[in-house]
C-alpha positions in Angstrom: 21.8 67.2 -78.1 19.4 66.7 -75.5 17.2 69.3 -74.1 16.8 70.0 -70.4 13.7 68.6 -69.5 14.9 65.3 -71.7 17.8 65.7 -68.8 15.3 66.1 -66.0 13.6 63.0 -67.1 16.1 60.7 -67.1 17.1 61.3 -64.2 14.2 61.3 -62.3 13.5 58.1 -63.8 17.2 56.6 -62.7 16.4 57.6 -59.5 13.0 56.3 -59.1 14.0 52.7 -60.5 16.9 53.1 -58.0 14.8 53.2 -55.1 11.8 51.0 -56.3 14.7 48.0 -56.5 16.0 49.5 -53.2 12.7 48.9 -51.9 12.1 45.6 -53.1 15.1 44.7 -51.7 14.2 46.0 -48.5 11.1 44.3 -48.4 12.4 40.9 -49.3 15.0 41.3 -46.5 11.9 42.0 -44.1 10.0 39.2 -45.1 12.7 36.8 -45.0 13.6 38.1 -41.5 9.9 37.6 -40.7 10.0 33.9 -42.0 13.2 32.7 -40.3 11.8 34.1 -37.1 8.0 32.4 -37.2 10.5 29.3 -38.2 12.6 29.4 -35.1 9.1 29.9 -33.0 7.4 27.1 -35.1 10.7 24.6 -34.6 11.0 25.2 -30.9 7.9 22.8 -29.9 8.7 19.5 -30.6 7.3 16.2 -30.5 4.7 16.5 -27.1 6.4 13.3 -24.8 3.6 12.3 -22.6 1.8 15.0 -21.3 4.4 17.6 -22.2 6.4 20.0 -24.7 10.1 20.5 -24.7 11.1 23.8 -26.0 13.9 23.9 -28.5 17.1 25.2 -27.0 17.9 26.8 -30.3 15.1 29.2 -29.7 17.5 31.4 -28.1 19.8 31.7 -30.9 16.9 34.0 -32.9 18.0 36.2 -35.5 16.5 39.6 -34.2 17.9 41.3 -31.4 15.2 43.5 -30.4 13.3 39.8 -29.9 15.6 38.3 -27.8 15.5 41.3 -25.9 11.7 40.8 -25.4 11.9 38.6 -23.3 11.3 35.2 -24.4 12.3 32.4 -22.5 15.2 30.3 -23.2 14.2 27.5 -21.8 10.4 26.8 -20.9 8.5 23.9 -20.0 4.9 24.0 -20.7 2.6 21.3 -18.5 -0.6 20.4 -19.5 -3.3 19.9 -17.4 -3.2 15.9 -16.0 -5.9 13.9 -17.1 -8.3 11.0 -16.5 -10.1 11.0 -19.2 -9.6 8.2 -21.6 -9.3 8.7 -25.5 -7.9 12.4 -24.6 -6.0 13.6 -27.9 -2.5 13.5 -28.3 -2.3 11.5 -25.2 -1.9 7.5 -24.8 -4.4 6.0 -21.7 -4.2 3.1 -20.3 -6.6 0.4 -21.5 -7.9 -0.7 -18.3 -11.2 0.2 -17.6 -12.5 2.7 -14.8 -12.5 1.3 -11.5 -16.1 0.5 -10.1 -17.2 4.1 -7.8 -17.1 3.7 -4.2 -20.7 4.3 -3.5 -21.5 1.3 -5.8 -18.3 -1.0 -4.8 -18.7 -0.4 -0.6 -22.5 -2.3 -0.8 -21.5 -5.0 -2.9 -18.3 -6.0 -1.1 -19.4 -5.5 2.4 -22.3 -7.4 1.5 -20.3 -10.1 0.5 -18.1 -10.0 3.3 -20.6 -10.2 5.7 -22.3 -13.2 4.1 -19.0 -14.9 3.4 -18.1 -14.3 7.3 -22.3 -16.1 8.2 -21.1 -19.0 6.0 -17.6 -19.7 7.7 -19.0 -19.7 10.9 -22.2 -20.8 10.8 -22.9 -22.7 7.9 -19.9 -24.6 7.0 -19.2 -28.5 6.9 -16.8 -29.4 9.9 -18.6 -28.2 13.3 -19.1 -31.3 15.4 -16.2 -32.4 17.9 -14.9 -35.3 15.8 -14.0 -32.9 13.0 -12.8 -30.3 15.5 -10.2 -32.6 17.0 -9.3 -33.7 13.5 -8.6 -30.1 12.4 -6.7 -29.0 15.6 -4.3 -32.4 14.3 -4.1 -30.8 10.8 -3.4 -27.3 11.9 -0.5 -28.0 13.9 0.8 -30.2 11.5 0.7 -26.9 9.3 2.0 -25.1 11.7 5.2 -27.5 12.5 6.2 -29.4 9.1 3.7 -29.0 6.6 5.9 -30.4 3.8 6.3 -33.9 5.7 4.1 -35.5 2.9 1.2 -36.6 5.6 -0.8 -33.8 4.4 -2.7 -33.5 1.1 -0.6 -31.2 -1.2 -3.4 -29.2 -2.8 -4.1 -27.9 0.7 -0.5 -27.7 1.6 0.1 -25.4 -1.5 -3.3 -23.4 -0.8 -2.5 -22.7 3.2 1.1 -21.7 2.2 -0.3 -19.5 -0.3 -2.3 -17.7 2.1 0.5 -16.0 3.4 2.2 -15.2 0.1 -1.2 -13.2 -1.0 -1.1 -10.7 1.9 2.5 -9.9 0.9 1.2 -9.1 -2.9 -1.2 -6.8 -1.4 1.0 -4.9 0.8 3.1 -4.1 -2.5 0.2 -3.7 -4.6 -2.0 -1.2 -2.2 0.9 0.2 -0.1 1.6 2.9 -2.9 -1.6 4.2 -2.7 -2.4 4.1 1.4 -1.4 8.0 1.4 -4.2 9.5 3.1 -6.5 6.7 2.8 -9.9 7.7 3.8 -11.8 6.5 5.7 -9.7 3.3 7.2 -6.1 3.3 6.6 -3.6 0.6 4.9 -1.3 -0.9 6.9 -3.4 -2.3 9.7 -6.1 -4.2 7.4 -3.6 -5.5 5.0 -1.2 -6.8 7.6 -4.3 -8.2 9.5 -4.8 -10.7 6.5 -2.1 -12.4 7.2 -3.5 -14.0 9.9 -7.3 -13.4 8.9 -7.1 -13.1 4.8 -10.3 -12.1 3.4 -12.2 -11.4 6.5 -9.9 -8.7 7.4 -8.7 -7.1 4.4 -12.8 -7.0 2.6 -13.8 -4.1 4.8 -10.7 -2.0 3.3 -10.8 -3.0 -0.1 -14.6 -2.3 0.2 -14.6 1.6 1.2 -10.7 2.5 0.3 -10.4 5.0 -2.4 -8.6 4.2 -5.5 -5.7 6.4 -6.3 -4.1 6.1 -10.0 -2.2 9.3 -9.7 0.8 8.8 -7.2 4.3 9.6 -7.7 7.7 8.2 -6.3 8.1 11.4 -4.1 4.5 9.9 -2.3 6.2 7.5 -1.1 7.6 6.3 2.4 10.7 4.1 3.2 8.5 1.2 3.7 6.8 1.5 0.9 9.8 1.7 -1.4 11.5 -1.3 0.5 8.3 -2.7 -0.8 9.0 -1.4 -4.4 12.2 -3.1 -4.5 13.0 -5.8 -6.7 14.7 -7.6 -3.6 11.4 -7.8 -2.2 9.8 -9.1 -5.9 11.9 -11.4 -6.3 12.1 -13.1 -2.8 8.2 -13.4 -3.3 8.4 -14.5 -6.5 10.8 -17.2 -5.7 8.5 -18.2 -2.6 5.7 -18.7 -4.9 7.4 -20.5 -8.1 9.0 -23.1 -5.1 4.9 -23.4 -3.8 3.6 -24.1 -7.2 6.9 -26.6 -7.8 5.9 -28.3 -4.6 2.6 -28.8 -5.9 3.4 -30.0 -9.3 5.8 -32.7 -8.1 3.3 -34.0 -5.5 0.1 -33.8 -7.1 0.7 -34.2 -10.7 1.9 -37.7 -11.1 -1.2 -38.8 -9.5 -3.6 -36.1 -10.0 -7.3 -37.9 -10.0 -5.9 -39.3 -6.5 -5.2 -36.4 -5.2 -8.1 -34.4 -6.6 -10.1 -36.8 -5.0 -8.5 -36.9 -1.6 -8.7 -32.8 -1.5 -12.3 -33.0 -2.3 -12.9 -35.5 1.0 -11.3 -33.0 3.1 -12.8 -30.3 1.3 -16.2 -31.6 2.1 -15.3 -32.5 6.1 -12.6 -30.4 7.0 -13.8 -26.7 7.9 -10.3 -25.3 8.5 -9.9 -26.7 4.5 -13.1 -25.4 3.3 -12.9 -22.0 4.8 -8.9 -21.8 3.5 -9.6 -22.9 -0.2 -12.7 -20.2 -0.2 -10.6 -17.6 1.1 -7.6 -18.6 -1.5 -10.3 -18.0 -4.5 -11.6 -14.5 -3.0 -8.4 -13.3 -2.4 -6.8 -14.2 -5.9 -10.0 -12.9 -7.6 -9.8 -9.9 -6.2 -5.9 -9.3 -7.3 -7.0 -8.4 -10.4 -8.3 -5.0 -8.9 -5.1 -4.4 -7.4 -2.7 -5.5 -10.2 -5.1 -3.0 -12.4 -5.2 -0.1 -10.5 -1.1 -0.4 -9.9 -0.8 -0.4 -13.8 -3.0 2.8 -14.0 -0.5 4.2 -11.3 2.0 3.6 -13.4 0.6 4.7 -16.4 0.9 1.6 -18.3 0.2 2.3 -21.8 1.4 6.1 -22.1 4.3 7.4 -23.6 6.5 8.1 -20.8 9.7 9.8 -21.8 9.8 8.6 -25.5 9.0 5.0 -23.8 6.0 3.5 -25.0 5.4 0.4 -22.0 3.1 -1.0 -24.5 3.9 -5.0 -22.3 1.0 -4.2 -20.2 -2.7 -4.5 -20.8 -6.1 -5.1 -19.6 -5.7 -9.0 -20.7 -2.5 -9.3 -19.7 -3.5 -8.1 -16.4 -6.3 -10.8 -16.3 -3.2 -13.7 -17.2 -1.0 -12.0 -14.7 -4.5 -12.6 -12.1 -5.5 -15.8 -13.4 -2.6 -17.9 -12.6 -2.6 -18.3 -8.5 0.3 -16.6 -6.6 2.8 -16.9 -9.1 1.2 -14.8 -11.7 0.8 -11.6 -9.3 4.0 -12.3 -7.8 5.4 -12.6 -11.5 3.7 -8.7 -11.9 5.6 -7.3 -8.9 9.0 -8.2 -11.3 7.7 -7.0 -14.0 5.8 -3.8 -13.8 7.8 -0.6 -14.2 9.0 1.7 -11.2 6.1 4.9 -10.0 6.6 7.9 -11.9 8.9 10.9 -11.4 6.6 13.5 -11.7 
């Protein structure tokens, strides 16, 4: 029989284990509460797309109630700062290189221009009055049927050209002629197509380069510019140029060569056209750069990784005359939404 502190004992000790596995079941509870809610907090960040984080719409489905009643958003956005800096982490730059600083870029180019301009009027082949009547013969020729065949086509295809290349550069600057500072866009760059070089150096020389612009920058012009209507019809001009050439030239190309080089050497109306063709296609690799950098060619945009562009394919798209830039205005992907 037992006693009554044997009694006591026991049932102090039932009651003890009682609430020691009470406890433990308690704290188990707690800590798998505590778990399943660092979980849902953990989960809600996903993959970073470009520059930002999505939050998890199933962040608002927590388990505790007094959470949800703190306040937590359902549905956040957090942006990160924009960046310029190349080889930032967690973010894919473009590959192109940074563009040359306007205090160093203005004194070479305008340097350039103005000797270029010395040369074309002072110094080229082509200033007596035999070769002055000669060249007002082959200019209006240009003017009225330059595809008659009486005219070399090396220079036919290179004159034509010159008013291809100003319609490039309308497409390829006029995204970024916002607030242009100090000379603005649209006067220089239509200007070309009667001057080319000699009217839009001066611009390219002191404009400032913008790789951050949006679609909501944008004017009506400029979008008409945008369009793939507009590519295309440019595109198609230059393929039908450099088809033009191919089927005149190729078949008897030393001849031709040769015959180019004659007016080339006596013609200053040919000589100053050529040079100007070669300043204005080397300098569209600037351009066609600068426009991939605006559209952030090589980021992950949206879970789409435009990995078609880089800096050598920007050099192929520059190296082949007219049709290659013209080819880029197809190709390259639309501004960016935000």
């Amino acid at each position: 029989r037992p006693s009554l502190g044997s009694l006591v004992h026991r049932t102090l000790g039932k009651r003890c284990s009682t609430n020691r596995s009470a406890m433990g079941t308690t704290r188990s509870a707690l800590c798998l509460l505590a778990l399943w809610g660092c979980a849902g907090r953990c989960s809600a960040f996903q993959k970073p797309v470009g520059s930002k984080h999505v939050v998890n719409p199933r962040l608002s489905n927590g388990p505790s109630a007094a959470w949800r009643a703190s306040g937590w958003p359902r549905s956040t956005k957090l942006e990160a700062k924009p960046t310029e800096m190349l080889g930032e982490p967690g973010v894919r730059t473009s590959p192109l290189g940074t563009p040359l600083e306007r205090s160093r870029r203005a004194p070479l180019l305008l340097t350039f221009w103005a000797l270029f301009a010395v040369y074309a009027f002072v110094l080229s082949p082509g200033g007596d009055a035999a070769s002055q009547a000669a060249e007002q013969q082959l200019l209006s020729t240009m003017v009225a049927n330059p595809f008659d065949g009486s005219v070399e086509p090396i220079f036919v295809f290179l004159f034509n050209s010159l008013g291809l290349l100003p319609a490039i550069n309308l497409a390829l600057l006029m995204p970024g002629s916002k607030d242009q500072s100090p000379l603005p866009t649209l006067p220089f760059v239509a200007a070309s197509f009667a001057l080319g070089f000699f009217a839009l150096g001066p611009y390219l020389a002191v404009r400032e380069f913008r790789s951050q612009v949006l679609r909501s920058d944008i004017g009506g012009f400029t979008k008409l510019l945008e369009s793939k209507a507009n590519a295309a019809l440019v595109f198609v001009s230059s393929v039908g140029l450099m088809g033009y050439l191919v089927v005149n030239a190729a078949p008897n190309l030393p001849a031709h060569l040769a015959a180019f080089g004659e007016l080339f050497r006596t013609s200053r109306l040919a000589h100053i056209s050529s040079l100007d063709f070669l300043v204005l296609s080397i300098l569209n690799y600037g351009s066609i750069s600068e426009d991939m950098r605006r559209r952030r060619v090589g980021e992950v945009i949206n879970g789409d990784e435009r990995s078609f562009f880089s800096a050598k394919k920007a050099l192929l798209f520059s190296a082949i005359p007219v049709v290659g830039p013209a080819a880029y205005l197809l190709a390259r992907p639309p501004l960016p939404e935000d």
